[in-house]
C-alpha positions as CSV (number, residue, x, y, z in Angstrom):
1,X,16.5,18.4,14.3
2,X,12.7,17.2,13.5
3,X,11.8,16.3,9.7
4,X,9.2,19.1,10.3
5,X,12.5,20.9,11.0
6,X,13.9,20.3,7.8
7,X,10.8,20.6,5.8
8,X,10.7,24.0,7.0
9,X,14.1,24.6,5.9
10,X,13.7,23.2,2.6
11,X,10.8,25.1,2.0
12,X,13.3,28.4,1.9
13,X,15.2,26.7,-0.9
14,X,15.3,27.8,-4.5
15,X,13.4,25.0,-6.7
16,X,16.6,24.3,-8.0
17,X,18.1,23.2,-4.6
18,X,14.6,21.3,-3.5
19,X,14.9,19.2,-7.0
20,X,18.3,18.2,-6.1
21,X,17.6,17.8,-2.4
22,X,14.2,15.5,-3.4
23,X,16.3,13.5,-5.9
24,X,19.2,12.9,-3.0
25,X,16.8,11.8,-0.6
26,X,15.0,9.2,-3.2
27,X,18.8,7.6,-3.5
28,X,19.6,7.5,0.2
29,X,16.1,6.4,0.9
30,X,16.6,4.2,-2.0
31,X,19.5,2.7,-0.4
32,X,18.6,2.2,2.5
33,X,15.5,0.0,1.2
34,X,18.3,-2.2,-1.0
35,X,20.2,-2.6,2.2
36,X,17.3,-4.0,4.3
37,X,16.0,-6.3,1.5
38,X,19.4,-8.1,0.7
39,X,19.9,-8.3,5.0
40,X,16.3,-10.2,4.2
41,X,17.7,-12.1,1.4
42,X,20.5,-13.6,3.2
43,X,18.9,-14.5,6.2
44,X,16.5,-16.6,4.5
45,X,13.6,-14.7,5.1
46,X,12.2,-15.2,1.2
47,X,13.5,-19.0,0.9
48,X,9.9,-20.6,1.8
49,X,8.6,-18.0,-0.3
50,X,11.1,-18.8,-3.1
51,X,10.5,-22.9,-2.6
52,X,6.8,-22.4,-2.7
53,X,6.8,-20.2,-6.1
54,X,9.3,-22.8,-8.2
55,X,6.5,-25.8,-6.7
56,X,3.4,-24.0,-8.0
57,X,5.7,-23.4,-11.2
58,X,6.7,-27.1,-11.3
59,X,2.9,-27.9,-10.6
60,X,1.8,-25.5,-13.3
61,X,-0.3,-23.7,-11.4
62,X,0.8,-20.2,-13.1
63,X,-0.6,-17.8,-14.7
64,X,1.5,-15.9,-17.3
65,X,2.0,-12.5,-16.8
66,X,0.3,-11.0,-20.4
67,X,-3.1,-12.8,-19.0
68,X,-2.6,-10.9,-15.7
69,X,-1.8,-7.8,-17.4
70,X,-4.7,-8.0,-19.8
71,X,-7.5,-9.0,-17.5
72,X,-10.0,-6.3,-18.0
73,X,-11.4,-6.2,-14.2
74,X,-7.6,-5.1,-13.0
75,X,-7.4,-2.3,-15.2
């Protein structure tokens, strides 16, 4: 069965059962985005990443997060 398939489906649901079916789908989909990034995690794939942040930490070449937050050409 297609998604269009499903979507079709769905549409003949009472908004009840679409709420509960949209907030079951955000979990699986959820999941399944948890699952890929700790497979990431323990291959290594953020360790250069993670090296490189603590040495521009160690360096001091941050920026702390209120000045970010507050910088009035992000907002």
């Amino acid at each position: 069965m297609s998604a269009a398939e499903v979507m079709n489906l769905a549409k003949q649901l009472p908004e009840m059962e679409v709420l509960d079916l949209a907030r079951m789908l955000e979990a699986w989909t959820a999941a399944m985005v948890d699952q890929k990034f700790e497979a990431a995690v323990k291959s290594g794939a953020f360790d250069q990443m993670a090296a490189d942040a603590l040495h521009e930490l160690e360096a001091g070449n941050t920026i702390a997060l209120d000045e970010v937050l507050h910088d009035p050409r992000l907002s």
